[in-house]
C-alpha positions as CSV (number, residue, x, y, z in Angstrom):
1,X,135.9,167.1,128.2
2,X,133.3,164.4,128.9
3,X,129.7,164.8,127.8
4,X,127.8,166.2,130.8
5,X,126.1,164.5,133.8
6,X,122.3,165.3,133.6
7,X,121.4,168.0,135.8
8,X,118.6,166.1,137.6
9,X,118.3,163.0,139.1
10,X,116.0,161.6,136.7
11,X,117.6,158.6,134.2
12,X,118.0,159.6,130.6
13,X,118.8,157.8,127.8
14,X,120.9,160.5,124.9
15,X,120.0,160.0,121.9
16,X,122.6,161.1,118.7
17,X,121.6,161.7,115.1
18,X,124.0,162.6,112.3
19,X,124.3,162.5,108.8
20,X,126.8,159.8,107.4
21,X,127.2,161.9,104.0
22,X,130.2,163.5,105.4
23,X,131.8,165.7,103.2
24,X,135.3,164.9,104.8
25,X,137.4,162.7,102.7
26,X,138.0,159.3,102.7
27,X,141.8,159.8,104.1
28,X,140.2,162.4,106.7
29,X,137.8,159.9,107.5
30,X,140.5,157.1,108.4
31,X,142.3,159.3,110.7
32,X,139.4,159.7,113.2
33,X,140.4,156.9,115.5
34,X,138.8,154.0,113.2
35,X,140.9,150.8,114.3
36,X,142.5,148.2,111.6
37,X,139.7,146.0,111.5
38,X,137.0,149.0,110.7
39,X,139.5,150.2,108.1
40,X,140.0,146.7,106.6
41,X,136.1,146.1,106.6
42,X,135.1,149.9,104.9
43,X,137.4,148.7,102.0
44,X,135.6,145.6,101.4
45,X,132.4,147.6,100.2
46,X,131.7,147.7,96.7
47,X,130.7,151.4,96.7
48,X,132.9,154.1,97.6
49,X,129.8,155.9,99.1
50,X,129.1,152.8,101.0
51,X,132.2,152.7,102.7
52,X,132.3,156.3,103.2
53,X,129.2,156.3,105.7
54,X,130.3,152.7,106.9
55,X,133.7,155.1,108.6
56,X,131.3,158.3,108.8
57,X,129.3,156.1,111.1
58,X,132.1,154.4,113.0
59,X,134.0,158.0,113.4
60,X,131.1,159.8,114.7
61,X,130.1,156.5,117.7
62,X,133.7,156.5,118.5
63,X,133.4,160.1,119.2
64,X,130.8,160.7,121.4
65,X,131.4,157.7,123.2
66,X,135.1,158.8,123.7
67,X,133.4,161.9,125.2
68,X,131.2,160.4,127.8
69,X,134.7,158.1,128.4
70,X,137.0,161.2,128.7
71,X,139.4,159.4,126.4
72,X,140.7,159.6,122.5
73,X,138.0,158.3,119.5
74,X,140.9,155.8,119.2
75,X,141.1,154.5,122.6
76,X,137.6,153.1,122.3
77,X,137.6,149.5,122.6
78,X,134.6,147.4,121.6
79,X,133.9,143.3,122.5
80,X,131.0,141.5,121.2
81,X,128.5,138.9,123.1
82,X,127.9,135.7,121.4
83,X,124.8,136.8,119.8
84,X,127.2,139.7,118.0
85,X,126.3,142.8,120.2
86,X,128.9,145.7,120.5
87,X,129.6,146.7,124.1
88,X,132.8,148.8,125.8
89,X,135.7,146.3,126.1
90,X,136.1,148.0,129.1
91,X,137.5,146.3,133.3
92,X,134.9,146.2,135.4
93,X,131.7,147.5,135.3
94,X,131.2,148.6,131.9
95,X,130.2,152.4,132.3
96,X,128.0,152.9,129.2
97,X,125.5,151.0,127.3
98,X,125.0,152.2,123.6
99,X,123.4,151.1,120.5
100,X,123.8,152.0,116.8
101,X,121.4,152.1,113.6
102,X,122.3,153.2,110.5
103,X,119.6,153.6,107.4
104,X,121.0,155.3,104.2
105,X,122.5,158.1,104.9
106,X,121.4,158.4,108.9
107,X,122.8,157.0,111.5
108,X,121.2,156.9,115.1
109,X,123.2,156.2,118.1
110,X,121.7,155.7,122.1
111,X,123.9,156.0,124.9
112,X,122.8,155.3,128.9
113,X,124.4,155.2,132.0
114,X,121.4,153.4,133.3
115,X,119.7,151.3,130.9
116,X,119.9,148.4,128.5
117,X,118.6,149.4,125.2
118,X,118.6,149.1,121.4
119,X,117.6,151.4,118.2
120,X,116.6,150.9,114.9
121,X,116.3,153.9,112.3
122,X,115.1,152.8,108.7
123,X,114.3,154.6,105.5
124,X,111.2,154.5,104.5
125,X,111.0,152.7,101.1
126,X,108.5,150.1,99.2
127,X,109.1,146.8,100.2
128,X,108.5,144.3,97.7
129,X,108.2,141.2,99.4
130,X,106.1,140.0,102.2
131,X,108.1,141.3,105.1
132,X,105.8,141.3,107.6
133,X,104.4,138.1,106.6
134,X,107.9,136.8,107.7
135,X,108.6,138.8,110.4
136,X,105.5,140.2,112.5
137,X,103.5,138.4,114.4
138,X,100.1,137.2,113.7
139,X,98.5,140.1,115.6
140,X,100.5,142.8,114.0
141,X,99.5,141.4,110.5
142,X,96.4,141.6,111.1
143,X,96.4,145.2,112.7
144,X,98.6,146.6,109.6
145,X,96.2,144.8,107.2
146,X,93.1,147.0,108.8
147,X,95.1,150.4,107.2
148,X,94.1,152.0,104.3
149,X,96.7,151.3,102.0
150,X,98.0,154.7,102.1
151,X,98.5,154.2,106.0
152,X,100.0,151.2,105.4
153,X,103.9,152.1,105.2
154,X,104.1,153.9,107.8
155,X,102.7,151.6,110.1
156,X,104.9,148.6,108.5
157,X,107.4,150.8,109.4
158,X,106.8,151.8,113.0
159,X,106.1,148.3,113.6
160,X,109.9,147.2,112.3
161,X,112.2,149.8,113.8
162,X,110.0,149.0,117.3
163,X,110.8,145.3,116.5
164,X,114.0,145.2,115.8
165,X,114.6,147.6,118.3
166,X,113.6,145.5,120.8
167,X,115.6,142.6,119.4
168,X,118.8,144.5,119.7
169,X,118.1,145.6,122.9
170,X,117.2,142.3,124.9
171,X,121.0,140.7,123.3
172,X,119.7,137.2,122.3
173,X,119.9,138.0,118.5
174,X,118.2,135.6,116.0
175,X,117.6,133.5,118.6
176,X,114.8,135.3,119.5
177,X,111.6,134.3,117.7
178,X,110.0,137.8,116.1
179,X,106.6,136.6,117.2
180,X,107.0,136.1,120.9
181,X,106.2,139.6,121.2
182,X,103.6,142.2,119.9
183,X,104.3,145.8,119.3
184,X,101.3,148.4,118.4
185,X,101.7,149.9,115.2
186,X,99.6,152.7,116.4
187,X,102.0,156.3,115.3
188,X,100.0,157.4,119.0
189,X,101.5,157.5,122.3
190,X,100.6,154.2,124.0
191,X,101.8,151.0,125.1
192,X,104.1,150.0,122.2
193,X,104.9,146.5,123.8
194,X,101.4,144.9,124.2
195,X,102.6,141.2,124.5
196,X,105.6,138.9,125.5
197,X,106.4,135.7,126.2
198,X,107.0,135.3,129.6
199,X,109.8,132.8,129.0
200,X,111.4,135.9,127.4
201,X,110.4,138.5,130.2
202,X,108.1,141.0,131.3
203,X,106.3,143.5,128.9
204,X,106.2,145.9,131.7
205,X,109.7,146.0,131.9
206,X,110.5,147.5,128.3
207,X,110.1,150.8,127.6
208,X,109.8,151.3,123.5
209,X,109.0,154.7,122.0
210,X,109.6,156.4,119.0
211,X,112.4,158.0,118.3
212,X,112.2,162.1,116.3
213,X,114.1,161.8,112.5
214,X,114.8,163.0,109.2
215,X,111.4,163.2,107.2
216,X,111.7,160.0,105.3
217,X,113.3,158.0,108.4
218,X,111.2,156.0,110.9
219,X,113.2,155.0,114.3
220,X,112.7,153.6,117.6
221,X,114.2,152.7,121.2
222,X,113.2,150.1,123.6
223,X,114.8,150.4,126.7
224,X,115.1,147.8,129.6
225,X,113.6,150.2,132.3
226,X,112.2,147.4,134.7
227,X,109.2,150.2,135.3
228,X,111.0,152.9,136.0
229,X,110.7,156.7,134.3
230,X,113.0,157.7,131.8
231,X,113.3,160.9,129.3
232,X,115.1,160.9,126.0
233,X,117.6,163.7,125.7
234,X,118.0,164.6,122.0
235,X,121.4,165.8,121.4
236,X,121.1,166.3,117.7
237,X,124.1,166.7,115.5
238,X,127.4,165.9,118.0
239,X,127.5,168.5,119.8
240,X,124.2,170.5,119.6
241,X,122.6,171.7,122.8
242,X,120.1,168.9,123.8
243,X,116.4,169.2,124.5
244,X,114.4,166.6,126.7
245,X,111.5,164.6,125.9
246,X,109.5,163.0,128.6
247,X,109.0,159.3,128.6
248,X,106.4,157.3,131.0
């Protein structure tokens, strides 16, 4: 049966999180719906664990989306924009928008009927080289160097899952310069998008928030809501009953 409809009127954005240490086996794994192509690519891994949450991951999007679809995991058909983006190889209007993130052992999928949008989930881990020196901006360098140093990885992490949330959601890839845009770093509720370019779009048009995880995880969603109000339903684990958060 499909996932349900919401029971208001008010746009939501669902937002899945599993665990990709499965204890299913790798031949229970491959008969989940995973296409040739997935199959050929989990056996290219090095790692047997590797591949194993590669098809842990693959198996569970196919799933739910199958389920909002009212078809079979393995009648979900994916095409990719020229930047590399998954979307429903679908005719017509494509019925879904949906973006997975996988970190470790979590994965985090976000699925909309209304909504362009984009995740990021990331372990949080020492980084050895100068990350944000690549990356950020100069206004979001500046802001993580004025932590104490104990604050400091946590706000390099809020600051990367935002960004690269972001990134996945607007579609233009790498070509999209990381510091045409500024995201606080602040772990309060605020605006999380404080500039862009205008040749990119409008900041008032993105919606980015965090995103609830595994202790140990930071994540993020930015959503194109062009202004409007949109609440994050957290459906947990598949099929768990889902709670709503509130988003402005």
């Amino acid at each position: 049966m499909p996932v349900d409809e919401p029971v208001t009127g008010i746009r939501q954005v669902d937002i899945w999180n599993w665990s990709l240490d499965t204890t299913a086996s790798d031949d229970a794994l491959s008969g989940t719906g995973l296409s040739q192509d997935e199959l050929e690519r989990a056996q290219r891994f090095v790692k047997p664990r590797d591949a194993r949450r590669y098809m842990a991951g693959r198996a569970g999007l196919r799933s739910i989306l199958g389920d909002y679809l009212g078809i079979a995991p393995k009648d979900v058909r994916f095409s990719y924009t020229e930047f590399g983006k998954p979307h429903l190889d679908t005719t017509g209007e494509c019925p879904l928008e949906f973006n997975l993130s996988h970190s470790a052992d979590q994965a985090l999928l976000a699925v909309s009927r209304n909504f362009a949008l984009g995740v990021d989930i990331e372990e949080i881990k020492p980084i050895a080289e100068d990350v944000a020196g690549h990356f950020f901006s100069a206004a979001e360098c500046a802001e993580l160097r004025a932590y104490p140093p104990v604050e400091q990885m946590p706000a390099f992490y809020r600051c990367w899952t935002r960004k690269e949330a972001f990134v996945k959601a607007h579609g233009a890839g790498l070509s999209l310069a990381l510091d045409c845009f500024d995201v606080s770093l602040s772990a309060r509720p605020q605006r999380i998008l404080r500039r862009l370019d205008p040749a990119v779009g409008t900041a008032t048009d993105w919606t980015i928030t965090n995103v609830g995880v595994a202790e140990g995880f930071c994540a993020a969603v930015a959503i194109l809501t062009h202004g409007k109000a949109v609440e994050l339903r957290y459906c947990g684990e598949w099929r768990e009953r889902p709670r709503i958060a509130s988003i402005t």
